[in-house]
C-alpha positions in Angstrom: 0.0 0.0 0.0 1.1 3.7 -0.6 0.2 6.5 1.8 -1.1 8.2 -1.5 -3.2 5.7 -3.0 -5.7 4.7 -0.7 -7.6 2.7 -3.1 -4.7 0.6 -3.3 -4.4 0.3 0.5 -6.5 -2.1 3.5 -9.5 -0.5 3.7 -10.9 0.3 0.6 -9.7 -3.1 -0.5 -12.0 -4.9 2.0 -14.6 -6.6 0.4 -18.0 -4.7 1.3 -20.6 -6.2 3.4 -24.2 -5.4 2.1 -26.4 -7.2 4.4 -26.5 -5.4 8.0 -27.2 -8.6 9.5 -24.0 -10.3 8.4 -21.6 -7.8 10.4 -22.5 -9.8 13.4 -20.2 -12.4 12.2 -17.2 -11.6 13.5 -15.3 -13.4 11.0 -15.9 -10.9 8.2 -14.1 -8.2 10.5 -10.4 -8.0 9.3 -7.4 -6.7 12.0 -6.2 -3.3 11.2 -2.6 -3.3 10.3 -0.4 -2.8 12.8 1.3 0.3 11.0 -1.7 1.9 11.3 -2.6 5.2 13.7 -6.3 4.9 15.7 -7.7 8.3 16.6 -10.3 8.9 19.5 -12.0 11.6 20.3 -14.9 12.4 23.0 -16.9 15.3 24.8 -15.8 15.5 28.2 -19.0 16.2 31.0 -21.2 15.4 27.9 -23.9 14.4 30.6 -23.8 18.3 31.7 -24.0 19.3 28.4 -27.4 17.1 27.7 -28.7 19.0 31.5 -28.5 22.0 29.5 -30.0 21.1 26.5 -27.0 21.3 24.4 -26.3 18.2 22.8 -26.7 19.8 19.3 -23.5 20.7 20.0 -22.6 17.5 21.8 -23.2 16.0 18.3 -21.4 18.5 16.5 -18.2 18.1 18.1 -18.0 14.7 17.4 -18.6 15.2 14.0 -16.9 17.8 13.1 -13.4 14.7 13.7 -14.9 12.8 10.9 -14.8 16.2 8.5 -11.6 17.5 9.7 -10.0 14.2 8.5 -11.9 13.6 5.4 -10.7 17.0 4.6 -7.3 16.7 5.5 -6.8 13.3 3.6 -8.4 15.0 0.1 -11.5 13.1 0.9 -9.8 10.0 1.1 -12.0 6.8 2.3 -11.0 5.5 6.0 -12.5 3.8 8.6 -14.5 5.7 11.4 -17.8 5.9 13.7 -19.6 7.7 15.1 -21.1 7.8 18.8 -22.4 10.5 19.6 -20.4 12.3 21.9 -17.2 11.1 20.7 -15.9 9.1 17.7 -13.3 6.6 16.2 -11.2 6.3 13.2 -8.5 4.1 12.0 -5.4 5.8 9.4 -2.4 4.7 7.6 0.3 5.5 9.9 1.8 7.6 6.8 -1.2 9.7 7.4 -0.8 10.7 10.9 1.3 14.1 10.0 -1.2 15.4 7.6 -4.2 14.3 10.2 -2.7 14.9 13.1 -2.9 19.1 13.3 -6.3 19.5 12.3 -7.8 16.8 14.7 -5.9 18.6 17.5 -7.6 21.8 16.0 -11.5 20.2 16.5 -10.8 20.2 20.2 -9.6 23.9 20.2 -12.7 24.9 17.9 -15.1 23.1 20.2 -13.5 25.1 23.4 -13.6 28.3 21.6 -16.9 28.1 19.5 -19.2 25.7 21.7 -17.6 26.4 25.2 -16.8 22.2 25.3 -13.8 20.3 26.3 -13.0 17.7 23.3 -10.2 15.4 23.9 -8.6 14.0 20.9 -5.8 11.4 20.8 -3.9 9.3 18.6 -2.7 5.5 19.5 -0.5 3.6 17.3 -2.5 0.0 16.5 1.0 -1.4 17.2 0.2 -0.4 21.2 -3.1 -2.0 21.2 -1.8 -5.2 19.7 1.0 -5.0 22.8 -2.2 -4.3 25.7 -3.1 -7.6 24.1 -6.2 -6.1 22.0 -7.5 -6.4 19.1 -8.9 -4.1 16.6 -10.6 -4.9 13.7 -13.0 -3.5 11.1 -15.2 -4.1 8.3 -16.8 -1.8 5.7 -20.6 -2.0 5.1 -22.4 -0.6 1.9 -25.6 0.0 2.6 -26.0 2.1 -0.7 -24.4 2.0 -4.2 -22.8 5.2 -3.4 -21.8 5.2 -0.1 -19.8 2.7 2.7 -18.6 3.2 5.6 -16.6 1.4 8.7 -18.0 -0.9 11.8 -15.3 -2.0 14.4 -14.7 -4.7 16.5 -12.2 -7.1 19.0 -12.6 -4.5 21.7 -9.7 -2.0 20.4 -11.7 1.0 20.1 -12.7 0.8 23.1 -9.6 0.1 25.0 -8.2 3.6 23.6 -10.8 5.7 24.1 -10.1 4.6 27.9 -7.0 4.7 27.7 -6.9 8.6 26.6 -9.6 8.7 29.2 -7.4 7.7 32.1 -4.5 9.4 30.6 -2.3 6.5 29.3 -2.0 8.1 26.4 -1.2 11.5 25.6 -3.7 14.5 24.4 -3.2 16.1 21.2 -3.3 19.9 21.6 -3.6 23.1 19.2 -2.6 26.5 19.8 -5.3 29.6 20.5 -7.7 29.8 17.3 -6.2 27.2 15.5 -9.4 25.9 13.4 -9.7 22.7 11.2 -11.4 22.7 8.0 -15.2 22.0 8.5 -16.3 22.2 5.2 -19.2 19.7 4.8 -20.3 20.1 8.0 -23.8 21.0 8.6 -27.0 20.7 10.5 -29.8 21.7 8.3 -32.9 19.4 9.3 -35.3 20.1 12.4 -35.0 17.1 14.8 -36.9 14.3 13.6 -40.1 13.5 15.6 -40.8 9.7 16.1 -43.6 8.3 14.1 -43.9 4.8 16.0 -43.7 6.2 19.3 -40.2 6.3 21.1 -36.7 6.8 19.8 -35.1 4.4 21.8 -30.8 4.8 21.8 -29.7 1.0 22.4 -26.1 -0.1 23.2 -25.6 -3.3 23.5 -21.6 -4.8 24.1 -20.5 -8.5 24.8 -20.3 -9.3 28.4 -16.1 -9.4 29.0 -16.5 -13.3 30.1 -19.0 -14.0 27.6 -19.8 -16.5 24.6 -19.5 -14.4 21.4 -21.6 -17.1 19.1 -24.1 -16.3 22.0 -24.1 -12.6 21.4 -24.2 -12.7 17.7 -28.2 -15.0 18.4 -28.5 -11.7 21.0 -27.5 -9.6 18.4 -29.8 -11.5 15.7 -32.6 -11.4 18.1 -32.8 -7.6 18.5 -32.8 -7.4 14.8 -35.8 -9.6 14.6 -37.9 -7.6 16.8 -36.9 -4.1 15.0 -38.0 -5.9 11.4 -41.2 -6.7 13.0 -41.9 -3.4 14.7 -42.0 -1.3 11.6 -40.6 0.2 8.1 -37.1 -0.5 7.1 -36.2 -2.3 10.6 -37.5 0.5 12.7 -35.3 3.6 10.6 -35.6 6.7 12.2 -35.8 8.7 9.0 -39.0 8.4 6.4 -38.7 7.3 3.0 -38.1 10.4 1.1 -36.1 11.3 3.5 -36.5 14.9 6.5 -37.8 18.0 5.0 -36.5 21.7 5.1 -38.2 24.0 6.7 -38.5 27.9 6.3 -37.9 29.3 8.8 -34.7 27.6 9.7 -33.8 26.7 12.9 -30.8 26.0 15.0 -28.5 27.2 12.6 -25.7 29.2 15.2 -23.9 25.8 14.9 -23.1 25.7 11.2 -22.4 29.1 11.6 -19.7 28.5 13.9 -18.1 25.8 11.5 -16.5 27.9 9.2 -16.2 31.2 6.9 -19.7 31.0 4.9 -21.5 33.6 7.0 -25.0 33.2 8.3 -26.5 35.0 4.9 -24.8 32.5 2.9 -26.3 29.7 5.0 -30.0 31.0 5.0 -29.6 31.7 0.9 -28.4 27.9 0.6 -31.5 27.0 2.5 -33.9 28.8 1.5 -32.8 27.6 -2.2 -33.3 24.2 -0.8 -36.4 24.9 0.7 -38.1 26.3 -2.4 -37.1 24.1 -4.7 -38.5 21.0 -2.3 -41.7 23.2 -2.1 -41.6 23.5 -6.0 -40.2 20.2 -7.0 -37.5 21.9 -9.2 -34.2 21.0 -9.7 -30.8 23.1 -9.8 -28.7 21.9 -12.8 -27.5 18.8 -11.2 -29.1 19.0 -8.1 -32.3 17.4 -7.3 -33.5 18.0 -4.1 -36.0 14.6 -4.0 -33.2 12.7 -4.9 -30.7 14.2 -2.1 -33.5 13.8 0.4 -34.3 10.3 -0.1 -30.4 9.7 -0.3 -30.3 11.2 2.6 -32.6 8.5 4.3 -30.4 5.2 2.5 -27.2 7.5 4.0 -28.4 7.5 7.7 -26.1 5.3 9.8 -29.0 4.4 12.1 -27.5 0.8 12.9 -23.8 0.2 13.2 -21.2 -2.5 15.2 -18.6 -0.4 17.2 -17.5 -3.0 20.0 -21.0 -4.2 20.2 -24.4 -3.7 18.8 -25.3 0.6 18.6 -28.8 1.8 17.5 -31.2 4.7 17.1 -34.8 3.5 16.4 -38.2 4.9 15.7 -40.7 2.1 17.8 -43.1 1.7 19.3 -42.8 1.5 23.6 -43.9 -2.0 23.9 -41.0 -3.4 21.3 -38.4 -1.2 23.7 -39.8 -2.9 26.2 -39.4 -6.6 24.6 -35.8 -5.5 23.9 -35.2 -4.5 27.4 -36.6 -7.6 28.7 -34.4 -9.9 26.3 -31.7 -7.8 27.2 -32.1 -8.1 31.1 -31.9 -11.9 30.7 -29.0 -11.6 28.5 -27.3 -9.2 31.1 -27.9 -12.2 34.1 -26.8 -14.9 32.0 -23.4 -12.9 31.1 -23.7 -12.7 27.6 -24.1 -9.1 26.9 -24.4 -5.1 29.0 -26.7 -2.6 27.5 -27.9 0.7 27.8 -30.7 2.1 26.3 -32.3 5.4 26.4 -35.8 6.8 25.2 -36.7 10.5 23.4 -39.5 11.5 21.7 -37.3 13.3 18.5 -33.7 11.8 16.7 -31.3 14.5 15.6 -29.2 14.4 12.6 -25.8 15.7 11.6 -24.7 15.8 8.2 -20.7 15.8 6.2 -21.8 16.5 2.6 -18.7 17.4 0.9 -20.7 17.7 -2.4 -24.3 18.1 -2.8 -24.4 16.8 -6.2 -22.3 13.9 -5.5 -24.1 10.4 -3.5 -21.8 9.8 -1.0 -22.9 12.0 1.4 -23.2 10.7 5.4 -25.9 11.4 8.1 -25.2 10.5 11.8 -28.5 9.9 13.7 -29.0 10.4 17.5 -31.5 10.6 20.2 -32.5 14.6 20.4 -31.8 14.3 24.8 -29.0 12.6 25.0 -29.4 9.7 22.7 -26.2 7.6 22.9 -24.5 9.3 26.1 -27.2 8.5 28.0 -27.5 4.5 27.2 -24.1 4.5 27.9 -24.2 6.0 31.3 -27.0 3.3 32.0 -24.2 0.5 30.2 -21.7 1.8 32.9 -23.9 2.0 35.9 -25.1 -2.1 34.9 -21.0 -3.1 34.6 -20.1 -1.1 37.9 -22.9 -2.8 39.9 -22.7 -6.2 38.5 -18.8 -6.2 37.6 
C-alpha cells in the first residue's frame, strides 16, 4: 500500500458487506494493520452538556473529527464511527502528520466556539496489539454510493479509555487554530418519532461471555426491530426529513467555518423552495438528495457491540429490554438504552451533487451518552 493511493491500500480493499445482519459475524471483521494510527476523540461532562440542552452541539463536536480528516486526507475513504459524543477512526500510519494538526484543532474549535472540552488522541494500533487487544474493522455498503466502517475485537474501546485515564497522551492546538469544517452542517429540524419512542440502544458483549451467543442476542434484537415497523424500525422516512423555512438552530453551522450566516440561509432557503416547487438546480435534485439522505443514515452500526437509534413503538423497547435483562444475568451481553421523543441528525456533505454523502443519527436528549451512562452503571454494579 502507498500512503497516497488509498484505493490501493486495506480499507478500501476490503470486500464490502451489504447485508447489516452479516456484520455480526465476527469473522468478516479484518485486523487493522499494525502500522496503522487509531484516533479517538470524546466530549468531556457530555452528561452536563445534555442537563442543559445542548447536545446539538454534543453532536457536532463529534462530528466535526470525521470532516476535519476527510478533509485533511483530500477526501480519502478511512475507517470511522460515530457515537455521539465522541468518535473513532483508524489511518495509515503515513497519514498521521497530515491528520494529526487538524484533529488537535476540532478540540480547540469546540472550546472556543461551543464552550466544550474535546479530547482528541492518537494511539499507534502497534500499542493495542501489545495491551493484548485487538482491533478490527469491516466496511458495510448499505448504498451504491456510499460505505462506511463498523469496528470490533474491543480495540476502540480500550483507547478511548486509555486517553480517558491518561495513558496516552492528548493532542493539543494553539489559541484559534481551526480545522477545515467544510461539509459540516445541521440543516434538518430534529426528527419527531412516528412509531412512538426513539429508543438509543447499546448493546456490548459481556467481557466473560460467549460471542456465538451474542451474535443470536444480536440477531434477536434485529428480529424484533423488522417486526416493529418500516425499514427495521429507521428513524428517517422514505423520502427522507424535509427543510423547513424558517430555519432553525443554525448558530452551529455558523460557527463551523467562513460561509457567514447570509450565505447559509440563501443555501436553504434555495433548498427549501425548490423542495416546495419540485424543481431542480442543474445537477441537483432535491427529492433525490432527500431520499439519499434517508439510505445515508447510519442508524444501525457494530462499534464493539451492537449501537442503534430506532423509531418504535414503547412496547417493542420494552421486549428488547426484557431480552436484554436476561441476557445481562446470563453474562452474555451489558446494555444501555435510552428513550426520546425526536432523533437529531448531523450531516458531512462534501458535495451536494455527489451520492456519498453521510448522516449520523442520535437521540435529540441525549441519545447515545445516555444509554451509555445506564451501560456503565449495569458493569459497575454487577462487575
Amino acid at each position: 500500500m502507498t500512503d497516497n493511493d488509498p484505493a490501493n491500500g486495506f480499507y478500501t480493499g476490503l470486500t464490502p458487506v451489504m447485508d447489516f445482519r452479516r456484520l455480526t459475524d465476527e469473522s468478516l471483521y479484518e485486523p487493522l494493520p499494525d502500522d496503522w494510527v487509531v484516533g479517538v476523540a470524546d466530549v468531556v461532562n457530555s452528561t452536563g452538556a445534555i442537563a442543559e440542552g445542548r447536545y446539538k452541539a454534543v453532536n457536532m463536536a463529534g462530528a466535526s473529527v470525521i470532516s476535519a480528516v476527510k478533509n485533511a486526507v483530500g477526501g480519502a475513504e478511512f475507517p470511522f464511527i460515530f457515537g455521539g459524543d465522541g468518535t473513532g477512526f483508524a489511518i495509515p500510519g503515513g497519514w498521521r502528520d497530515r491528520v494529526a494538526g487538524p484533529f488537535a484543532a476540532c478540540g480547540r474549535w469546540a472550546e472556543e466556539e461551543t464552550g466544550l472540552t474535546l479530547r482528541t488522541a492518537l494511539v499507534p494500533v502497534a500499542d493495542i496489539h501489545a495491551a493484548g487487544q485487538e482491533i478490527t474493522v469491516a466496511r458495510f455498503m448499505p448504498t451504491d454510493h456510499l460505505s462506511y466502517a463498523m469496528f470490533a475485537g474491543g480495540g476502540l474501546n480500550w483507547a478511548e479509555s486509555a486517553m480517558k485515564d491518561g495513558s496516552v497522551p492528548l493532542l493539543d492546538a494553539p489559541p484559534g487554530a481551526r480545522p477545515d469544517l467544510t461539509g459540516l452542517s445541521c440543516r434538518f429540524e430534529p426528527l419527531a418519532a412516528r412509531n412512538g419512542e426513539i429508543l438509543s440502544l447499546l448493546v456490548t458483549p459481556d467481557e466473560d461471555g460467549n460471542s456465538a451467543a451474542f451474535e443470536t442476542l444480536a440477531g434477536q434484537i434485529l428480529d424484533i426491530l423488522d417486526r416493529a415497523g418500516e425499514r427495521a424500525a429507521h428513524p428517517v422516512q422514505t423520502d427522507g426529513p424535509r427543510f423547513v423555512w424558517p430555519p432553525r438552530n443554525l448558530g452551529m453551522e455558523i460557527r463551523v467555518g467562513d460561509k457567514g450566516p447570509l450565505r447559509i440561509l440563501g443555501e436553504h432557503l434555495a433548498a427549501y423552495l425548490m423542495q416546495l416547487f419540485g424543481v431542480k438546480a442543474g445537477e441537483f435534485d432535491i427529492s433525490l438528495y432527500r431520499s439519499d439522505v434517508a439510505r445515508n443514515t447510519d442508524f444501525r452500526k457494530f462499534d464493539d457491540g451492537l449501537k442503534l437509534t430506532a423509531d418504535c413503538p414503547a412496547r417493542v423497547i420494552d421486549e428488547i429490554e426484557t431480552l436484554l435483562k436476561t441476557a445481562q444475568e446470563e453474562g452474555v451481553a451489558r446494555y444501555g438504552l435510552h428513550r426520546q421523543d425526536k432523533a437529531l441528525m448531523t450531516c458531512i456533505v462534501p458535495t451536494p451533487t455527489a451520492r456519498d454523502h453521510i448522516h449520523f443519527v442520535d437521540g435529540a436528549s441525549g441519545g447515545y451518552a445516555r444509554a451509555a451512562e445506564m451501560l456503565k452503571e449495569g458493569m459497575s454494579q454487577t462487575g
